[in-house]
Each structure stands twice: as structure tokens, then as C-alpha cells.
BALUM-679608 format. One record per atom (N, C-alpha, C, O): x, y, z. Coordinates in steps of 0.2 Angstrom, whole numbers, plus 5000, padded with zeros to 4 digits. Atoms other than C-alpha are relative to their C-alpha. Layout:
XYZ ...
//
This chain:
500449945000 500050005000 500450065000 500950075004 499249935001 500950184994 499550035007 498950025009 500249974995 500750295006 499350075000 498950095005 500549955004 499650404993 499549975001 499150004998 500750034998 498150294998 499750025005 499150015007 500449994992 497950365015 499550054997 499550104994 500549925002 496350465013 499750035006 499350015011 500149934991 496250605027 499250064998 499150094993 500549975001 494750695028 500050085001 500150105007 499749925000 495050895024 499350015001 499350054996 500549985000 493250925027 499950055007 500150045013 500249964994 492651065039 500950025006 501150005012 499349985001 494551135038 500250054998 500850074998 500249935004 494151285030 500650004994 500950054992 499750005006 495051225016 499650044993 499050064993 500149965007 494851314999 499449944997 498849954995 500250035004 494551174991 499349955000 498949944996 500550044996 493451055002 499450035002 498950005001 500549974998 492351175008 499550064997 499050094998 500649975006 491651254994 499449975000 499050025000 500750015003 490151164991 499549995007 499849965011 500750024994 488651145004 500149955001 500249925006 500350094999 488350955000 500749995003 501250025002 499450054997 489450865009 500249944995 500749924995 499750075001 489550715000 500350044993 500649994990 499849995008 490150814982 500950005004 501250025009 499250005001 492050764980 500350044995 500250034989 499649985003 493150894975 500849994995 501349974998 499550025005 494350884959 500050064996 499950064990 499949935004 494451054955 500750055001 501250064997 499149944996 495951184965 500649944998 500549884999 499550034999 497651124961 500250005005 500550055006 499550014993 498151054979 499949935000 499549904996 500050075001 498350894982 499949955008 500249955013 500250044994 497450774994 500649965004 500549915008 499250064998 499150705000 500250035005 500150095005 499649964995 500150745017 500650014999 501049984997 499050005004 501850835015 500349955001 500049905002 499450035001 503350765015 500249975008 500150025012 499750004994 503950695032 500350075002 500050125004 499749974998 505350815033 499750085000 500050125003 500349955001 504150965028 499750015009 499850065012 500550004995 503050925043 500650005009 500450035014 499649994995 504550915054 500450075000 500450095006 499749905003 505351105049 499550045003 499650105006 500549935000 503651175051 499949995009 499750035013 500150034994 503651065069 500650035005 500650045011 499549954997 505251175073 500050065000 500350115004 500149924997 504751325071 499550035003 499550095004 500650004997 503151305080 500450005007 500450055011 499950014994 504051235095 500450085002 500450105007 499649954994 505151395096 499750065000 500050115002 500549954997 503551515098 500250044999 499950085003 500049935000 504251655093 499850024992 500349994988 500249985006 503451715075 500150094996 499850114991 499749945004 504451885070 500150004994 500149944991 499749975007 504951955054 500649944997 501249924999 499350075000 506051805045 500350034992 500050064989 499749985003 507251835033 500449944995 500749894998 500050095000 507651675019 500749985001 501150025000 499550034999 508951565023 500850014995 500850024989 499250015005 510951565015 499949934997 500149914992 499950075005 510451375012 499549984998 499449924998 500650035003 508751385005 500550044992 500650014986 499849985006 509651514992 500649944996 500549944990 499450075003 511151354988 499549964998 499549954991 500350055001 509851234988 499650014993 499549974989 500449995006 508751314975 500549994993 500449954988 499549995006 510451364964 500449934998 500849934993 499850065000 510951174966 499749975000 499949915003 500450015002 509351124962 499950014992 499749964988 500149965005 509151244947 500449934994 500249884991 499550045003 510751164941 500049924999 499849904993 500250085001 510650974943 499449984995 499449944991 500450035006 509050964936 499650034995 499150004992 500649965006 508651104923 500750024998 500850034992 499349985003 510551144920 500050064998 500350084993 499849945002 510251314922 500550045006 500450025012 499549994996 511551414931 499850065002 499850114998 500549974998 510451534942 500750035005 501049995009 499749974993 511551664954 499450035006 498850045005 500750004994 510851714970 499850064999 499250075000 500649924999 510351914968 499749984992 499550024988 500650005005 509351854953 499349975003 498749975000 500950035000 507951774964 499850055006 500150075011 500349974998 506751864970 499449985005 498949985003 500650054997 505651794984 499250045000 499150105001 500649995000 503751794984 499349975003 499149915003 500550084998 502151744993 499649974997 499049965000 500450025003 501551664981 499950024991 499850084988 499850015009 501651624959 499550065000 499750114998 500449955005 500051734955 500150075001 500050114996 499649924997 500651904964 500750004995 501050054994 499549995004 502151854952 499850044993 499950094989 500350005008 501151834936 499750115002 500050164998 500149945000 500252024942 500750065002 500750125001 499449964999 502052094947 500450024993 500650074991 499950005007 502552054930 499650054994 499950094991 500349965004 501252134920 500150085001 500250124996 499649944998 501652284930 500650045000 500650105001 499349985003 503352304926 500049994995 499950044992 499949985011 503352274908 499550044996 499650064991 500349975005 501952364904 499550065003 499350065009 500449954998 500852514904 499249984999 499049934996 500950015003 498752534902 500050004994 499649964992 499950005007 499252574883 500149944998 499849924993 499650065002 500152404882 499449965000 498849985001 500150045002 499552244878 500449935003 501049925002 499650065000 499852074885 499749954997 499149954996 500450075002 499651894876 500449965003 501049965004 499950104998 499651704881 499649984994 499250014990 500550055005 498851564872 499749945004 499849895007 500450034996 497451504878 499749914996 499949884991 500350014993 496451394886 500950015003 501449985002 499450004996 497751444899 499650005009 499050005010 500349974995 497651464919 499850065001 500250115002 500549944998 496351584922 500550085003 500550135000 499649954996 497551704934 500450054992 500550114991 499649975007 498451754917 499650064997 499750124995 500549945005 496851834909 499750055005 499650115004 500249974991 496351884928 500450085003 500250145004 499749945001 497751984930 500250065000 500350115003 499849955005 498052064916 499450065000 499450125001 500649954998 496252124917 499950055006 499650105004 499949974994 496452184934 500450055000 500350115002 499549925002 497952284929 499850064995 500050114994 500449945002 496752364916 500650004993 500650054989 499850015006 498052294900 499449964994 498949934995 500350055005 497252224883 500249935000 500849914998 499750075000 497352044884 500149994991 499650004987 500050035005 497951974868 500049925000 500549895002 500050044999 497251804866 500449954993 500449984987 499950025005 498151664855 499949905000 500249865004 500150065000 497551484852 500449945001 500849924997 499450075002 498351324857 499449964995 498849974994 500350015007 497951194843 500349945003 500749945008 500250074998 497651004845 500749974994 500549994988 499650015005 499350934835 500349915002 500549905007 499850084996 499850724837 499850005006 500249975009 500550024992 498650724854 500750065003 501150045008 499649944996 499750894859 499750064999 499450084994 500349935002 499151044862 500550044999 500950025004 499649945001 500351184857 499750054995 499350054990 500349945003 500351364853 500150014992 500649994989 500149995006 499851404835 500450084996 500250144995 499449955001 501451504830 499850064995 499850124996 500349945004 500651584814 499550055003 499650115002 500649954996 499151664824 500350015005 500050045009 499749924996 500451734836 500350054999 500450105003 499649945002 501451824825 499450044997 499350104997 500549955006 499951874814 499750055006 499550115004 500249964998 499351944830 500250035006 499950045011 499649954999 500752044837 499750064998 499450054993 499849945001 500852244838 500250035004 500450015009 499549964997 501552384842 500050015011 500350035016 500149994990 500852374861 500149945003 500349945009 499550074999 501252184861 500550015007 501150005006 499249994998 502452214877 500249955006 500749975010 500050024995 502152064888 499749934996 499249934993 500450075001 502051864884 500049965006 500549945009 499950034992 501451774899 499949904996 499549884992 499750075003 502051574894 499849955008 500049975013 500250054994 501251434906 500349924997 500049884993 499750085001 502651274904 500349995008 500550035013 500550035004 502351144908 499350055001 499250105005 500949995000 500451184903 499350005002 499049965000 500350024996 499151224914 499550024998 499350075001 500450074998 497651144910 500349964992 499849924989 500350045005 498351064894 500749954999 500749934993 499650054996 499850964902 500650004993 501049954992 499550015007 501051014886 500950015006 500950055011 499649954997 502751034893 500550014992 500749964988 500049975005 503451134878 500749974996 501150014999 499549995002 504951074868 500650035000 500550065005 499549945003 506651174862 499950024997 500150084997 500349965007 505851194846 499850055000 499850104997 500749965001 504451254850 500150085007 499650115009 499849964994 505151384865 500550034994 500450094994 499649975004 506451424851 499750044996 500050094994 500749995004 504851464840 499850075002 499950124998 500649954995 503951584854 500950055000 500950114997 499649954997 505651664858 500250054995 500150114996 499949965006 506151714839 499350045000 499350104997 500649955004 504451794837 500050075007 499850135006 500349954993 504451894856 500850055000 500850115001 499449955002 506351954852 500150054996 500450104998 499949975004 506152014835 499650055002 499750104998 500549964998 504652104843 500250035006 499750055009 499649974991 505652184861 499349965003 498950005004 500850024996 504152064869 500349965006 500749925004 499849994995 504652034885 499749925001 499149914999 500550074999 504251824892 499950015009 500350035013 500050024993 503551784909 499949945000 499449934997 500150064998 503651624913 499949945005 500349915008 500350034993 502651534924 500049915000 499649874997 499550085001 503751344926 499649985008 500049935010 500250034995 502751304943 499749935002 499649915007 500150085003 502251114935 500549975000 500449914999 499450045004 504151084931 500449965004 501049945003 499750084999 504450934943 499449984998 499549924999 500450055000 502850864939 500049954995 499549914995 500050045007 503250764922 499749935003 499849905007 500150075000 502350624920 500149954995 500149894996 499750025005 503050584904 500749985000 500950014995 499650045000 504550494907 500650034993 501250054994 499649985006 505350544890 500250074999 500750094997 500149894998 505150754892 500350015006 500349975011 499649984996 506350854900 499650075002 499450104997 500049925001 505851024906 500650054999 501250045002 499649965001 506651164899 500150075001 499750104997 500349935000 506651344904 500250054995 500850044993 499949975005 506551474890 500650045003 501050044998 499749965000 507551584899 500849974998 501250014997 499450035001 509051454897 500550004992 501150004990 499849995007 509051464878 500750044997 501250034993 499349975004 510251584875 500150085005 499650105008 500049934995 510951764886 499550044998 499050055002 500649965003 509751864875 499549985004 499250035007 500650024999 508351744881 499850035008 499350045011 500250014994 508651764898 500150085003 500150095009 499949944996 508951944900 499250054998 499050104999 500649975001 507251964892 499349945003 498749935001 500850044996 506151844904 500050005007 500550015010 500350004994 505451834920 499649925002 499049925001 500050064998 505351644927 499949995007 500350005011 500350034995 504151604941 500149945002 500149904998 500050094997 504251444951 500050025008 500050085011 500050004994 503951384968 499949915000 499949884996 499850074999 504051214977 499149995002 498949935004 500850014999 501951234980 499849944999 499849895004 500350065003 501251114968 500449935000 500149875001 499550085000 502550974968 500149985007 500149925009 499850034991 502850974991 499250015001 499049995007 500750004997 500851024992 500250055006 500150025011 499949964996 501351175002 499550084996 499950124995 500149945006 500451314990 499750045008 500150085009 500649974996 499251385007 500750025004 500650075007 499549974997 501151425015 500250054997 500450105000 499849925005 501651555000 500750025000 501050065004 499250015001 503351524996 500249994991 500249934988 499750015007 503951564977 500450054998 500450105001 499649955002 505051654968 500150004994 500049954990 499849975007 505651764952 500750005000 501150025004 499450005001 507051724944 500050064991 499750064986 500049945006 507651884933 500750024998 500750084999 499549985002 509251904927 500250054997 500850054995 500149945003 509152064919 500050055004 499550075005 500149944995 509752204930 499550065001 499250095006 500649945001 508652334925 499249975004 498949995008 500750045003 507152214923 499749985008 499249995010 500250014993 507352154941 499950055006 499550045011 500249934997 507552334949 499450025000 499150045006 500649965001 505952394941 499449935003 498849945004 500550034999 505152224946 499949995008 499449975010 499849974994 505852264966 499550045003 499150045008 500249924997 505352444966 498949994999 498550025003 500650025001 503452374957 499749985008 499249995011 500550054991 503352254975 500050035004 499850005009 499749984992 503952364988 499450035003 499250085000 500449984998 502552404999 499249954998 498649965001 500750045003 501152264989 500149965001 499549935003 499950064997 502052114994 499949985008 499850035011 500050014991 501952045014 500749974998 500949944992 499550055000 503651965019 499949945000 499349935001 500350064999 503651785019 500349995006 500750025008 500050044993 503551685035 500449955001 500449914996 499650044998 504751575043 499949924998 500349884997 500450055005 503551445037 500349984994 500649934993 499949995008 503751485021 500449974996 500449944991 499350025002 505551465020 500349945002 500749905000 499950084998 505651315031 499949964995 500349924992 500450065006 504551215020 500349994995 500549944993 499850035005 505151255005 501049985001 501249944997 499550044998 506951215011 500149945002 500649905000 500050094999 506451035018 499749974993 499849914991 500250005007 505651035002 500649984994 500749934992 499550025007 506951024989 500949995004 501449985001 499750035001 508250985000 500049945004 500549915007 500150074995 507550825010 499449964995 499349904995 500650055003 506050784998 499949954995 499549914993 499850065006 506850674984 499649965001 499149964997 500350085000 506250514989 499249995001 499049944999 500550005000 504450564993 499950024993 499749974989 500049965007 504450694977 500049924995 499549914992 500150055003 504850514968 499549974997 499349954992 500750075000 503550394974 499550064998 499150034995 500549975002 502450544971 499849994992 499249984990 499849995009 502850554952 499649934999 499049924997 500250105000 502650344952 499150005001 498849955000 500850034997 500650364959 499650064996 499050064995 500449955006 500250524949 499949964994 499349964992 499950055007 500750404934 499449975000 499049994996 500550044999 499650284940 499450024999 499050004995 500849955000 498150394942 500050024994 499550004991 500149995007 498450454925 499949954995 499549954991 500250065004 498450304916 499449975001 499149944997 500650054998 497050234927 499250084994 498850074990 500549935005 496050424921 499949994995 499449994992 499950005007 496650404905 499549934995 499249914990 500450085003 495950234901 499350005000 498949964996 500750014995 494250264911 499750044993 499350024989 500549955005 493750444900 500149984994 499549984992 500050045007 494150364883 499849944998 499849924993 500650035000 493050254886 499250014999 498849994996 500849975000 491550354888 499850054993 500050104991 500249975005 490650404874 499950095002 499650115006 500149934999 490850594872 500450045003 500350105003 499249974997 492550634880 500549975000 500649915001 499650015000 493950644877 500650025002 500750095001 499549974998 495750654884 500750004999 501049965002 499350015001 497450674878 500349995003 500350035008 499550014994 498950604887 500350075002 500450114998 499649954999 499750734897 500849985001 501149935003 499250024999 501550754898 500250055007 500750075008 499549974992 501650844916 499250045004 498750075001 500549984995 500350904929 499649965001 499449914997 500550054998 499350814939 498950044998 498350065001 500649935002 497850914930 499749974993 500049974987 500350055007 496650814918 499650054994 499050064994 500649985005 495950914903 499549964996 499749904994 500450045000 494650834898 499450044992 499050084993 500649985005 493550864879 499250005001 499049984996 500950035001 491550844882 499750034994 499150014992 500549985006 490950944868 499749934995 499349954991 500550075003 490150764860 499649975005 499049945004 500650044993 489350704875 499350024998 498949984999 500750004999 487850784872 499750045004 499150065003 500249964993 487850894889 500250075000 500850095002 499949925000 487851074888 500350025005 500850065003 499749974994 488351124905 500549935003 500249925008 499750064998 489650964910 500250015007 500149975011 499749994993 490351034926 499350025005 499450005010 500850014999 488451074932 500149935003 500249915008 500350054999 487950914928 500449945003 500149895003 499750054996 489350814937 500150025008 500349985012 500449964995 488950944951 499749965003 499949935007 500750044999 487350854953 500149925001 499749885003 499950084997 488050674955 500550015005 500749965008 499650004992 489250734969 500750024997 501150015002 499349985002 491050794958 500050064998 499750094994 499749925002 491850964958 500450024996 500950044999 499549975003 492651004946 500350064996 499950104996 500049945002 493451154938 499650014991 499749974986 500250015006 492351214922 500650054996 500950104998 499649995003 493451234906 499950104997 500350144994 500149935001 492551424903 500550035004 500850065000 499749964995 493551504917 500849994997 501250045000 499550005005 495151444905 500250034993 500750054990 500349965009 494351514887 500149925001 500749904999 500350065003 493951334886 499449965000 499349915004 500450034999 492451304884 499849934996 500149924991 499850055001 491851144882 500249935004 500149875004 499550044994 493151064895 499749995006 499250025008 500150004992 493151024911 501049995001 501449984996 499250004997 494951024922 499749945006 499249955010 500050014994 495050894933 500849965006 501349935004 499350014995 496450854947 500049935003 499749925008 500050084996 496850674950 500650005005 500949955004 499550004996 498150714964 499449975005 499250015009 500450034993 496950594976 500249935001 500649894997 499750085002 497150424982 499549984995 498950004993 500650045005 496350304970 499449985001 499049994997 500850004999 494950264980 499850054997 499550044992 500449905002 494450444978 499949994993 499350004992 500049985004 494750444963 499649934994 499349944989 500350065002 494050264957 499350034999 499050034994 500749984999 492350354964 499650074998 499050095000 500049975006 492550484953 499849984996 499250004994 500350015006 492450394939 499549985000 499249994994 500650064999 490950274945 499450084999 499050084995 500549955001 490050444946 500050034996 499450034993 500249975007 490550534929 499849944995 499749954989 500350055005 489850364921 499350015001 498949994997 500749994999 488250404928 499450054997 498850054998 500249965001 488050554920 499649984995 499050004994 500350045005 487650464905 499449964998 499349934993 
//
């Protein structure tokens, strides 16, 4: 029995994700967090800084900053110095820090949707024109539709917000096709934001993740690389991530944007993700191994049911899911009403879809499936 079987009851916890619906019995498969308990070594960090009762002002560690840059390096090969990272409480206040440094209300930001919602969210929020650009269904890959991004570049263009891996459509993007986005955002002074907050999750065994900004010094003195250890240690509700920006100017103006809008982060924040990437190996593994699992079992299940369909993903534990043939006009509604939460694919610009999150144990998620059969 892995350990990812235990199922703990988050109910009446004032979790996000659990306590959203009134029924009790609807099972949630919607927020990316993941039904699972951290790490041992997480739970003990957080267990040391509790015991020393004192909660001031914390400032991050000398060996969360090694850990990350000896991290970076081993497993993405990129060679990351320490005043390049920027810490943060949290990827989506990155994604809005960003928009605000690169760009004025006159500007223009684009991504390629369906994307995560926060991108369009954002942008709107800061009062930019979103420019939207289609991902395209390509050998069971979704990737961006490079003609219809250049074609619809202009002169306000001054901001491309890039989600690899892919969040809701599980691509984690090639060299090529990163070499693709980069030529066209160059030739254009378009500035990359890159939100890599998926990039241990691979499920694809053959796929590397790659960070654009690695490509080439050019690349990286024109992007802004989001991550954090949230998603992969199940820590996202502690708010520990950070900007990496190698561009002096680029990181000053994105400094001077935070100063006063940010909160510090919390000795939490730092603990964790320090037992996090440097103790969590062997958990982080078996996790990867029972994601797998979950996904082949999901993937086998919906390609069965007449009217949806799912393409393998190559990284996130985040199911896109087709229903436009079903028959069912509202899909996330009507699996609502047999007890399943899921996120609806409008809140992506994907309508049609659903998202769902198989970061559960199997039971859970076996009982998932017995319920989207019924909808039928």
C-alpha cells in the first residue's frame, strides 16, 4: 500500500478546496492542491518552528538560496545566481508583478489559451488588453499556433505570459517550439513571463523540462521565470515562490513594482520549502510513480465514455478533459449534481472542457469515475 492511499478527511477545515460546496457528499477535483500529506521532513521543519514560539519577521535562509541554485542546476541545467531570485508569497502576485513591470494601460499582454485563468485575471485587473492566442490540437498535443501569434502581434504587444509545463493542457513545451515563441517575442522587444510552477511534475518519462530563459543570454535577459515548490511538496496555502530575473534593470523595476504590495514571507514559508527540495527526493519520487498511476487509470476510464475525450498529458497532475460530443451542455453542472467538483473549462477560454485533478488516492478517485459514468 503507497502511502498515497491514506485518505484524510480535509472536510470542515476551512480548506479552499473541500469546503466550497454545501453537499457534503460532492467530491472535490477542481483547485490544484493535492489530497496527499507533505513530506515527512516538511511536517517536521514546520514542527520546529512552532515549537520555538516566537513568529517575527524571518528573513530566507543562506541554504534555501544554495539549495534552490543546486537544484536549478542538477535538474534543469540552468546556472541561476543568488541576487537573481526574488522571493514571493505566492506564483499569482508574480504573474500580476509582472504585468506591471513590463507594461503600461496602453500595452498589451498575450498568452495562448485555454490557459490558467489568473493570466487573463490579472491582466484584466491591471486594466492591459489581453491578447488572446489559440493552442491547437497537434499528434494528441496541444501547442501554441505560432502563425496566429505572430499574425497577431503589435505595436503594444509588450508582455507574453507562457504557462510550461501547461496548465490545463499538460504540454510541457519542447526546444523547438520555445525556440519558436522566443524568435517571434525577440524580434518583437516582447518581454516572456514564465510561469514553470508544473516543472517537477512530468509524467511523461521521455520529456525534459526546459526553461526558456536558458535558451540563449538574449533569452534570459528578456524573461521573468516564476516557480515555487507549492504544487509538487503540496505546500501552495504556506506562499513560498519566487522570480528568477536575470536582467538588472528588469529585476530593479520588478523590486521597486513590489515594495509596499507584497507581505514578507513567513518562517513557514521558508522552512518548508527548504525541507522541500532539499530532503523531499524520495517522497517527490514515489509521488511522480502514483500520479502516473492515476493517470493511466483516468486516461483509460474517460476514453471509454462515449463523448469525451482526453489526451495523454506530459506533466501536471491536471486532467483536461474534451466533452463537447457528450451531448451535455453544461458538464461541470451536471457532474455537480452526482456529487463531483470539478473546475469548468470556461474559466480557461475553454469552453467545452472540464479540468479535473487526480492528485487523490485511488479510492477517491476510482469513485470519481463510477459517478462521471452516471451522468450518461
Amino acid at each position: 500500500m503507497s502511502i498515497f492511499d491514506q485518505v484524510i478527511d480535509r472536510k470542515n477545515t476551512n480548506s479552499y478546496k473541500w469546503d466550497k460546496y454545501a453537499d457534503p457528499n460532492v467530491i472535490p477535483v477542481w483547485v490544484a492542491d493535492m489530497d496527499f500529506q507533505a513530506a515527512p521532513p516538511i511536517l517536521e521543519a514546520l514542527q520546529k518552528v512552532t515549537e520555538h514560539g516566537i513568529f517575527g519577521y524571518s528573513k530566507c535562509p543562506d541554504e534555501l538560496y544554495d539549495v534552490v541554485i543546486e537544484r536549478l542546476k542538477n535538474r534543469h541545467g540552468w546556472d541561476v545566481k543568488k541576487d537573481w531570485i526574488v522571493w514571493l508569497p505566492g506564483l499569482v502576485p508574480g504573474i500580476g508583478l509582472s504585468i506591471r513591470t513590463v507594461t503600461t494601460e496602453a500595452d498589451a499582454v498575450m498568452t495562448a489559451t485555454p490557459v490558467y485563468h489568473p493570466f487573463m485575471l490579472e491582466t484584466h485587473a491591471a486594466g492591459r488588453t489581453l491578447q488572446k492566442v489559440p493552442l491547437q490540437l497537434k499528434n494528441n498535443r496541444w501547442v501554441i499556433d505560432f502563425e496566429a501569434l505572430e499574425a497577431s502581434v503589435t505595436p503594444q504587444t509588450k508582455l507574453f505570459l507562457l504557462c510550461n509545463p501547461h496548465n490545463p493542457a499538460g504540454t510541457v513545451f519542447t526546444k523547438e517550439e520555445q525556440e519558436k515563441l522566443l524568435e517571434i517575442c525577440l524580434k518583437n522587444d516582447i518581454v516572456i513571463c514564465s510561469d514553470e510552477i508544473h516543472c517537477d511534475l512530468l509524467l511523461d518519462k521521455t520529456k525534459n523540462h526546459l526553461s526558456i530563459a536558458t535558451l540563449s543570454p538574449e533569452a534570459a535577459q528578456h524573461t521573468i521565470t516564476l516557480l515555487a515548490p507549492s504544487k509538487t511538496f503540496n505546500i501552495a496555502g504556506l506562499g513560498c515562490s519566487m522570480a528568477i530575473i536575470p536582467n538588472d534593470e528588469l529585476r530593479a523595476k520588478f523590486i521597486k513594482t513590489k515594495a509596499g504590495l507584497m507581505p514578507m514571507l513567513s518562517a513557514y514559508a521558508y522552512e518548508a520549502a527548504l525541507a522541500a527540495y532539499r530532503d523531499g527526493a524520495a517522497w517527490h519520487e514515489e509521488l511522480l510513480d502514483y500520479l502516473r498511476q492515476n493517470h493511466q487509470f483516468l486516461l483509460n476510464e474517460i476514453n471509454q465514455l462515449k463523448g469525451m475525450k482526453m489526451v495523454p498529458l506530459e506533466a501536471t497532475y491536471l486532467a483536461w478533459i474534451d466533452t463537447r460530443e457528450s451531448g451535455i451542455v453544461d458538464f461541470a453542472q451536471k457532474l455537480e449534481a452526482v456529487g463531483i467538483g470539478v473546475s469548468d473549462g470556461v474559466q480557461f477560454d475553454g469552453a467545452g472542457f472540464i479540468r479535473l485533478n487526480f492528485a487523490c488516492p485511488r479510492a477517491t478517485l476510482e469513485e470519481v469515475v463510477r459517478r462521471i459514468k452516471t451522468v450518461f
